[in-house]
N, C-alpha and C positions, 0 to 999 in steps of 0.2 A: 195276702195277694188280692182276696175280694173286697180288701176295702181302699186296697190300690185303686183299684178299678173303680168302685165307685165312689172316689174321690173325685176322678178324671169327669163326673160329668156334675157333681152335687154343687147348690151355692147355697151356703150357709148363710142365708137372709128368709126372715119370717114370710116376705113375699114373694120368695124365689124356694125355698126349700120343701115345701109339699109337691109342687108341681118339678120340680127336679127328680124326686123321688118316683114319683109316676111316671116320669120318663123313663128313668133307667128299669120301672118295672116291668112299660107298658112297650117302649119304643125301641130300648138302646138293645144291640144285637146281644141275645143270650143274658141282658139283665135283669129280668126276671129270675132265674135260677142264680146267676150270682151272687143275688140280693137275700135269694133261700138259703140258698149257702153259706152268707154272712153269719145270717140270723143263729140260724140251726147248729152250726157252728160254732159261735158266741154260745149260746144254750148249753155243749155238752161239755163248753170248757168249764162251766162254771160247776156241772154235776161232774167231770170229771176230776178237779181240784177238790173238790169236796171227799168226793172218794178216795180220793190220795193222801189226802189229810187226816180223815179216818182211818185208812189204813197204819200210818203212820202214828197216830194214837193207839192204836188194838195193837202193833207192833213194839210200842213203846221205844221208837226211833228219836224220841225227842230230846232222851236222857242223853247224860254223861257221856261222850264226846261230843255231841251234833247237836248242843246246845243253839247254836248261833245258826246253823243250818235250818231247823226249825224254826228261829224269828224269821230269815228270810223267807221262805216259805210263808210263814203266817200273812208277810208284809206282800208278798207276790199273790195272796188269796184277798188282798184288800184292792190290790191293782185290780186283779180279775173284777170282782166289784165295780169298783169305779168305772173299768172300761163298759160293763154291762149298764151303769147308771147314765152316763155322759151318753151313752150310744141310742138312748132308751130315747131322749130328746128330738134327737135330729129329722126323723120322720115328721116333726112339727105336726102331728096331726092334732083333734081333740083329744085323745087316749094319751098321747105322747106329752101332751101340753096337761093334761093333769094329773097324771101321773108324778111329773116331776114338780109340780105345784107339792102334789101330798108328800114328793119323797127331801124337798128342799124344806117347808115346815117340819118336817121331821127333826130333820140338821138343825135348824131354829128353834127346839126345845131342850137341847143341851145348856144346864148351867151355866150361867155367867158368862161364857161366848158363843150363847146358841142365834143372837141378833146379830154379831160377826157374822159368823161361819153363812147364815143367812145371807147376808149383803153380798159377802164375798163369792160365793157358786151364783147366785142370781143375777150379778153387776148391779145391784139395786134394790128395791123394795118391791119388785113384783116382775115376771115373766116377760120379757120381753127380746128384743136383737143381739142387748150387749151377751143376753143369756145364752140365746143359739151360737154366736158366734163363742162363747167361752167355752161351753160345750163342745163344742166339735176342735177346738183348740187343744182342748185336752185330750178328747180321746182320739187326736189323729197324729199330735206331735208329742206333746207331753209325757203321757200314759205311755205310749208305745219305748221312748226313750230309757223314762224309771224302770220299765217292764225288760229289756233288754241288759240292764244294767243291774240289774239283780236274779236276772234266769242264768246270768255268767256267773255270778256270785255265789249263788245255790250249786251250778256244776262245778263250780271249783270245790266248793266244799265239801260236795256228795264223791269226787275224785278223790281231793286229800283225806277223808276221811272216812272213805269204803260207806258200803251200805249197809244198813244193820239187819242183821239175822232175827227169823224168828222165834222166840222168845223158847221154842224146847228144844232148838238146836244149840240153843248158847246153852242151857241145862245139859242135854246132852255131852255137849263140848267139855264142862265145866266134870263131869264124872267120870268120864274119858281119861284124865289126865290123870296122875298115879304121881303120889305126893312127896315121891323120893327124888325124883331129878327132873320134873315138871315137863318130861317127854309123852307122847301119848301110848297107850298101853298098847302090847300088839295085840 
């Protein structure tokens, strides 16, 4: 919803996107906090997927049945990612501008298509419009699309496939049951 909103007033052009931004911090009613709210917001998804995932590890939910459950998830912590890289741009400021200098070289030291992967996030050989504008492409249609299209896919499979116990209730469970007619013991 707040990036609804501050869609409504952003232009994703190098010469128009910092002072967009100060508008809606400075000018547009209540955009200042909704811009908090983005932020802050964005921030604890990314510590909250984290936690989830570690849980999910220390639980050992990843095993035998919810195998595939677990890739989606993995693939929905890479989304999170990417929304938090793509979004990290758009402020166009200096911080914004190189930070994503160092995080796209980054990409560009990957083996053998790390000069791709480079050209392709960048539109080119260095920072510039085609950049801002592929950026904010992705994290406002793209990314939102992929991300919906696999949070269905994760509920269906966390539905179809129950959610897994913690590891001394399934012991528990498992000593419970009385190995004559596999009923549980009264």
């Amino acid at each position: 919803m707040t990036g609804i909103l501050m869609a409504l007033y952003y232009s994703p052009s190098p010469d128009h996107a910092y002072d967009s931004v100060s508008y809606i911090n400075n000018q547009a009613a209540m955009g200042n906090f909704i811009r908090g709210l983005h932020h802050w917001g964005a921030s604890a998804m990314v510590v909250l997927v984290v936690l989830h995932m570690l849980r999910i590890i220390i639980m050992g939910a990843y095993k035998y049945p919810r195998e595939v459950t677990w890739f989606v998830g993995v693939v929905l912590f890479v989304i999170v990612m990417a929304f938090g890289f793509t979004g990290y741009l758009l402020p166009w400021d200096e911080k914004a501008y190189w930070a994503t200098t160092v995080g796209t070289n980054m990409a560009g030291t990957v083996p053998v298509i790390g000069g791709w992967i480079l050209i392709l996030l960048r539109g080119g050989t260095e920072l510039g419009a085609v950049t801002l504008t592929r950026f904010y492409a992705l994290h406002v249609l793209v990314l939102p699309m992929i991300a919906l299209m696999f949070v269905a896919a994760h509920l269906y499979l966390v539905v179809r496939l129950g959610i897994s116990a913690p590891p001394e209730k399934i012991e528990s469970r498992k000593q419970s049951v009385t190995p004559d007619d596999g009923r549980r013991a009264a």
